[in-house]
VEXKOL-484247 format. One record per residue (C-alpha): y, z, x. Coordinates in steps of 0.05 Angstrom, whole numbers, plus 5000, padded with zeros to 4 digits. Layout:
YZX/...
% end
This chain:
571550331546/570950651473/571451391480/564551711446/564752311393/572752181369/570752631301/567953181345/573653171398/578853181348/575053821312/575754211372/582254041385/584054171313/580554911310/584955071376/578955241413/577454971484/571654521499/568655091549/569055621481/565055151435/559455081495/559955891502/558755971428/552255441435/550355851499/550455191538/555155061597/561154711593/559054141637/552754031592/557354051534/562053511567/556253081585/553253071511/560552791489/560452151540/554151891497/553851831420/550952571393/544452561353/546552941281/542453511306/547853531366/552753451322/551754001271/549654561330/556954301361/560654381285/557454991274/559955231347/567055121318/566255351250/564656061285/569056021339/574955861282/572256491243/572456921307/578356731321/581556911252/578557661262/582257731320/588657521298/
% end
């Protein structure tokens, strides 16, 4: 089986956030989160999750 959403996994993993971080930022939880990766995302799903990771990335550079 073909794992779904390889661009958007590798983001996350790439901004050093955590899966359950990017669904905080989107104010889902992180099973719903987890759930919308099994199944290809619509673009709106993608861009919310991007823009999750974009400001989690910038948050994370203020606190560092």
């Amino acid at each position: 089986m073909k794992q779904q959403n390889v661009d958007v996994r590798a983001a996350i993993k790439a901004s050093g956030l955590k899966q359950y971080e990017v669904a905080t930022l989107m104010n889902v939880s992180a099973s719903y989160l987890s759930q919308l990766l099994l199944q290809p995302l619509s673009e709106g799903h993608k861009k919310r999750i991007m823009a999750a990771i974009k400001q989690g990335e910038s948050l994370k550079g203020e606190q560092e």
